[in-house]
Biotite code that builds the C-alpha atoms (Angstrom):
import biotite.structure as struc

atoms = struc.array([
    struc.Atom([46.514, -14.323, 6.678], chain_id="A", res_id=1, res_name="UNK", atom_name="CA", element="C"),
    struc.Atom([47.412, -11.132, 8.250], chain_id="A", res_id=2, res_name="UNK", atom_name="CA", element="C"),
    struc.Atom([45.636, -8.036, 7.944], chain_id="A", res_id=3, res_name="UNK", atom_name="CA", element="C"),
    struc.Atom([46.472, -4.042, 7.820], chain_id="A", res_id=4, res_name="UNK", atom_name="CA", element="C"),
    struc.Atom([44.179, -1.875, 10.081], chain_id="A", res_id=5, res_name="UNK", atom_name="CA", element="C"),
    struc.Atom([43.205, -0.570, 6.215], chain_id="A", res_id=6, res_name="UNK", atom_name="CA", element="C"),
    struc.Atom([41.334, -3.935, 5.664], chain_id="A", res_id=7, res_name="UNK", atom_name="CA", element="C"),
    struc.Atom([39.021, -3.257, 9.023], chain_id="A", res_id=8, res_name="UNK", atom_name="CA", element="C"),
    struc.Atom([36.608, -1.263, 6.865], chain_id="A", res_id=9, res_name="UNK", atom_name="CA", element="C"),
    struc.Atom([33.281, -2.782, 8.153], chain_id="A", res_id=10, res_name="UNK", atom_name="CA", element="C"),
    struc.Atom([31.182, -2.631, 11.437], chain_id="A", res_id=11, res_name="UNK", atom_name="CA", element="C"),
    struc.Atom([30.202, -5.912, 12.862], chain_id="A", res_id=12, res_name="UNK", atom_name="CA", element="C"),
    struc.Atom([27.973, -6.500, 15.367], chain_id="A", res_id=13, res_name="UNK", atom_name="CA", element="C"),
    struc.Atom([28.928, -9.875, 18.000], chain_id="A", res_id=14, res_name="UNK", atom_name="CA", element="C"),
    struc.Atom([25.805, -11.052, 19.543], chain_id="A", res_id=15, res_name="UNK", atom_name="CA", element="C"),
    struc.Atom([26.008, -13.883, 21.885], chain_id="A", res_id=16, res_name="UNK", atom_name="CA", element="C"),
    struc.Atom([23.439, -16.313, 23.497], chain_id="A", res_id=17, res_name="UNK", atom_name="CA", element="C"),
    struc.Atom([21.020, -15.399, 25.862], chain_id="A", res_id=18, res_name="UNK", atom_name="CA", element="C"),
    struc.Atom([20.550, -18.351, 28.325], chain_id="A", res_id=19, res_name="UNK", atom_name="CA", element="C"),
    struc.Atom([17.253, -17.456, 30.599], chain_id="A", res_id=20, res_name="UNK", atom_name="CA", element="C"),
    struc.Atom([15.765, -20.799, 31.727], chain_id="A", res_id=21, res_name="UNK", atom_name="CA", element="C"),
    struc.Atom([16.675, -23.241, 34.391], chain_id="A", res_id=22, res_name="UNK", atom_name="CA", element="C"),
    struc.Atom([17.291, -26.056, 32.247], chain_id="A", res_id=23, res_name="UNK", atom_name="CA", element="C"),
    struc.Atom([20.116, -23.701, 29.678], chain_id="A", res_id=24, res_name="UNK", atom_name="CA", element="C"),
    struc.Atom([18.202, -22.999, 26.647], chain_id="A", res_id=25, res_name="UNK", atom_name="CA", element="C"),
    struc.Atom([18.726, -20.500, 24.556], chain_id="A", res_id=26, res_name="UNK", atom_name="CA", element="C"),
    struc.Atom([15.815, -17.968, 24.293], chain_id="A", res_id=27, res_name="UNK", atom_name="CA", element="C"),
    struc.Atom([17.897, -15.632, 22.091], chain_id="A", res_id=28, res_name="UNK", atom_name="CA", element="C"),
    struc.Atom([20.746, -13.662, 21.174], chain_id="A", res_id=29, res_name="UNK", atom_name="CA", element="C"),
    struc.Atom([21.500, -10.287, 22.426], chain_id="A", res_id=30, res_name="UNK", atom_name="CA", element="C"),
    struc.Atom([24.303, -7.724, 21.135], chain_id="A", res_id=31, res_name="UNK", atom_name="CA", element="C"),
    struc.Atom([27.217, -7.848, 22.889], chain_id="A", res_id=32, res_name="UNK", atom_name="CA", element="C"),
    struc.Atom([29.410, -4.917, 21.757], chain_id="A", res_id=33, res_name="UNK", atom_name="CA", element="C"),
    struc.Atom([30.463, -4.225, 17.542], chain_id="A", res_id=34, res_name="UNK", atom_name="CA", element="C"),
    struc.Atom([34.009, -4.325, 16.314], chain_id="A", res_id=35, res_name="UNK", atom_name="CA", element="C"),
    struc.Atom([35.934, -2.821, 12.909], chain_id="A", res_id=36, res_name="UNK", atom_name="CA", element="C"),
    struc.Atom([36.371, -6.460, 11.065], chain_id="A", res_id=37, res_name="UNK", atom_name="CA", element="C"),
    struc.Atom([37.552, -7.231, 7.263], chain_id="A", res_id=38, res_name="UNK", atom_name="CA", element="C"),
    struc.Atom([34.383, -9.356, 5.451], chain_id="A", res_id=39, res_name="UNK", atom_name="CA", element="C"),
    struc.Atom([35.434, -10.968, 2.640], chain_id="A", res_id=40, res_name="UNK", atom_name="CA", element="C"),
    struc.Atom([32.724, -12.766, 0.515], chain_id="A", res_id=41, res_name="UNK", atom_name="CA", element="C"),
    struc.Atom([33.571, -15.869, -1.461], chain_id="A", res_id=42, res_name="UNK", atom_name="CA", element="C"),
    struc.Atom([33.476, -16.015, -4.804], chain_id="A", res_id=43, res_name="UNK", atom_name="CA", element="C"),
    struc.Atom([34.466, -17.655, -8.220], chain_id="A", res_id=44, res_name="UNK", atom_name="CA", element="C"),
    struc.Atom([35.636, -21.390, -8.481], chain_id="A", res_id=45, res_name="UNK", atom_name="CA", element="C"),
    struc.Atom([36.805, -21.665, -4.506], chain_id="A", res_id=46, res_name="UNK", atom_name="CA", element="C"),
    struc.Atom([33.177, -20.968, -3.625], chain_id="A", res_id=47, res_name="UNK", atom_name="CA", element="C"),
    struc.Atom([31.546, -23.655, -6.338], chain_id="A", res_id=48, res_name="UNK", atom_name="CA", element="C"),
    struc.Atom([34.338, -26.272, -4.873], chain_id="A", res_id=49, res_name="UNK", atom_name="CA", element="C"),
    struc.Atom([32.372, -25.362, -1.734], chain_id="A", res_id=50, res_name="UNK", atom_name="CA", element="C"),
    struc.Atom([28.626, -25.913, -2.300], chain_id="A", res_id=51, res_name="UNK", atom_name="CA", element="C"),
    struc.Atom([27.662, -22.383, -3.605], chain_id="A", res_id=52, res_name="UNK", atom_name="CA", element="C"),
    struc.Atom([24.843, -24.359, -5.423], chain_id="A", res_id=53, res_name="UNK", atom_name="CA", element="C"),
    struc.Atom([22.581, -23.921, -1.869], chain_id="A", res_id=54, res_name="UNK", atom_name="CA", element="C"),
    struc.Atom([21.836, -20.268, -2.479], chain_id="A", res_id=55, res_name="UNK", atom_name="CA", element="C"),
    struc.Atom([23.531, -19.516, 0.827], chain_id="A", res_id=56, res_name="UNK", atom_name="CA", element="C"),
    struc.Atom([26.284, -16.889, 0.750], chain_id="A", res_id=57, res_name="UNK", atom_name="CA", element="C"),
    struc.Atom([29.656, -17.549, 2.986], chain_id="A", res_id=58, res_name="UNK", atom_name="CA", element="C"),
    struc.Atom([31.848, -14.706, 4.392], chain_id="A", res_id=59, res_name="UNK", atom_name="CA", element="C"),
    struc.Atom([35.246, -15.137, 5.722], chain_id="A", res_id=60, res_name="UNK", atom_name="CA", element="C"),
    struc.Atom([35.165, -11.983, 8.655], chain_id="A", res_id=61, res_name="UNK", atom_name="CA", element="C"),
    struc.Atom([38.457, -11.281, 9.854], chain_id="A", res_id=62, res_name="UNK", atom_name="CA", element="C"),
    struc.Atom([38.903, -8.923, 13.265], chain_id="A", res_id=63, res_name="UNK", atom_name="CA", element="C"),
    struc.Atom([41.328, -7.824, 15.951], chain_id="A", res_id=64, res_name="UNK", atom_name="CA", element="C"),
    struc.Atom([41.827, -10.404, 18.970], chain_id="A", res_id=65, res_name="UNK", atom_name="CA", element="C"),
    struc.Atom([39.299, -9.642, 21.578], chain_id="A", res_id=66, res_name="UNK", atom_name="CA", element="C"),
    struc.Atom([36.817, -11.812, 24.139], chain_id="A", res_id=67, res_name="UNK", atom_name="CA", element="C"),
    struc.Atom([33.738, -11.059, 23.249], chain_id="A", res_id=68, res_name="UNK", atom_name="CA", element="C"),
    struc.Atom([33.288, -13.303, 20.301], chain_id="A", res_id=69, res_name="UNK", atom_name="CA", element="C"),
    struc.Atom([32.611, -17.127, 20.987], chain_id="A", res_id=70, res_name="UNK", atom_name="CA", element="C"),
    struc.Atom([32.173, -20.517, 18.548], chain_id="A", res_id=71, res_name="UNK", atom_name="CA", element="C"),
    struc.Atom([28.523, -19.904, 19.359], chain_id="A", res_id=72, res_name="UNK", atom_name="CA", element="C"),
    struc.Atom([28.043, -16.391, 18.330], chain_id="A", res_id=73, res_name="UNK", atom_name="CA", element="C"),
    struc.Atom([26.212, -14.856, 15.791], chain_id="A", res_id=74, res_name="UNK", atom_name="CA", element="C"),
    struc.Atom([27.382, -12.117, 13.836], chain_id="A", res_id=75, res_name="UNK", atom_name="CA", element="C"),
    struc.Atom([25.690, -9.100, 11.839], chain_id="A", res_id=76, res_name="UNK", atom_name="CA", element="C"),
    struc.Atom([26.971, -6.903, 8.984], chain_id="A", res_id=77, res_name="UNK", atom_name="CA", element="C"),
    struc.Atom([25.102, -4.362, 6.814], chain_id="A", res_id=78, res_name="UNK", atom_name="CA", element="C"),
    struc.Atom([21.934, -5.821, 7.850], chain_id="A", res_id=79, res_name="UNK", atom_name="CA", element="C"),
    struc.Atom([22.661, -9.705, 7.385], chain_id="A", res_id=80, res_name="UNK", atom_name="CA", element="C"),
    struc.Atom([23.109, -12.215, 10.277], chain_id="A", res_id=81, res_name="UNK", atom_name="CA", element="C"),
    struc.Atom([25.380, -14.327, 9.850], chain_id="A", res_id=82, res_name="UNK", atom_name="CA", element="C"),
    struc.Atom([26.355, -18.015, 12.228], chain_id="A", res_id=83, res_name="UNK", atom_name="CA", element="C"),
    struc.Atom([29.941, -19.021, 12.644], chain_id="A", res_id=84, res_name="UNK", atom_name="CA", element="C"),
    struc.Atom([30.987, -22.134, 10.912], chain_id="A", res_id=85, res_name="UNK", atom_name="CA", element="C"),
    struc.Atom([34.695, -22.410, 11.268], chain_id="A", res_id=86, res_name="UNK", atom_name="CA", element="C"),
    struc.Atom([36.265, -19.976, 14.215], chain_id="A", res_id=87, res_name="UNK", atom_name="CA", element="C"),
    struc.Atom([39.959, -19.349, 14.570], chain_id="A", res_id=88, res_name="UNK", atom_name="CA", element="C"),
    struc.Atom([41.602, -17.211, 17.760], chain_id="A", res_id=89, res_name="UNK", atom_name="CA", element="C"),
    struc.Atom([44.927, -16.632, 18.227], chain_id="A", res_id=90, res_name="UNK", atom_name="CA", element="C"),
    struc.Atom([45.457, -14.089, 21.062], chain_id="A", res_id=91, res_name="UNK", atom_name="CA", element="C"),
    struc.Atom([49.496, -13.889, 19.930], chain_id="A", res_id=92, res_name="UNK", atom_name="CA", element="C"),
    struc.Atom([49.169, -12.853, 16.322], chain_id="A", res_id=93, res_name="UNK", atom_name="CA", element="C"),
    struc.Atom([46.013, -10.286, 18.239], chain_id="A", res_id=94, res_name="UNK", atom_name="CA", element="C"),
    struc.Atom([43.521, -12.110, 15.234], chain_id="A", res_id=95, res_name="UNK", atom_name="CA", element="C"),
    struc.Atom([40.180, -13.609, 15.303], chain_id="A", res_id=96, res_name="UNK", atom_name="CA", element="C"),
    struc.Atom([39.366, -15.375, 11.731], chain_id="A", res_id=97, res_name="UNK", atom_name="CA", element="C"),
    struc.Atom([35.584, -16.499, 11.327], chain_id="A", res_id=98, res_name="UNK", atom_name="CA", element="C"),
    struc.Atom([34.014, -18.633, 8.146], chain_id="A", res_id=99, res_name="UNK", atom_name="CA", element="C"),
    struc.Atom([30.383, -17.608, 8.724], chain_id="A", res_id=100, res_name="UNK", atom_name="CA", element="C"),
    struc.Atom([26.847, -18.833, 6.758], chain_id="A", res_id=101, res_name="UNK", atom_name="CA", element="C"),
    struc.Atom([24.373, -16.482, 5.952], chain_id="A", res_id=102, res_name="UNK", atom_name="CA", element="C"),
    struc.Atom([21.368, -17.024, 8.251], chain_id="A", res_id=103, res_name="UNK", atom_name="CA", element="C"),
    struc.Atom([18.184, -17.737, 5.982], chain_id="A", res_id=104, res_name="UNK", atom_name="CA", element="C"),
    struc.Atom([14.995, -16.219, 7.732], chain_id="A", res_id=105, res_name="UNK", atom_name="CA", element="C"),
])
C-alpha cells in the first residue's frame, strides 16, 4: 500500500541488538535513531481471523525506506515495544512495511 507523507503522523523509535559477548548473544537492545512512521492497529473481523483471542495487540507500522531497521529489531511507539513479525523493504518504492506484536512484560 502506498502512503502520503500525511499518514507519517507518529514517532517510532528502531532499536536494534546489542551483541557484547564473545560467543554473539544478545545482552540487549539499544536505540538506534527514531523515524516519522504510519501505525495502524488491527481491528474488527481481519484481526479475530488472526488470533486476537491472545490478548496481544498487532500493529501494521509503515515508514520511509531507510537502513537502520532490521528483521531483528524492536520497535517503540507511545510507550509500547513492539517485535517485528512480518518485515517488508523495498528500497525502489523508498517503503519499509512492518507487522509487529506487542511485547508483553
Amino acid at each position: 500500500m502506498a502512503y502520503s507523507t500525511g499518514m507519517l503522523r507518529h514517532r517510532v523509535t528502531i532499536m536494534n541488538k546489542v551483541v557484547a559477548t564473545q560467543f554473539g548473544e544478545t545482552t540487549g537492545y539499544q536505540d538506534a535513531g527514531t523515524v516519522w512512521a504510519a501505525v495502524d492497529f488491527q481491528r474488527g473481523m481481519k484481526r479475530l481471523a488472526e488470533g486476537a483471542l491472545d490478548g496481544t495487540d498487532y500493529v501494521v507500522i509503515r515508514m520511509r525506506w531507510n537502513s537502520i531497521v532490521k528483521r531483528d529489531s524492536q520497535l517503540v511507539s507511545d510507550g509500547v515495544t513492539y517485535q517485528i513479525t512480518e518485515f517488508h523493504s523495498d528500497k525502489y518504492d523508498n517503503i519499509i512495511q512492518i507487522k509487529a506484536q506487542e511485547i508483553v512484560k
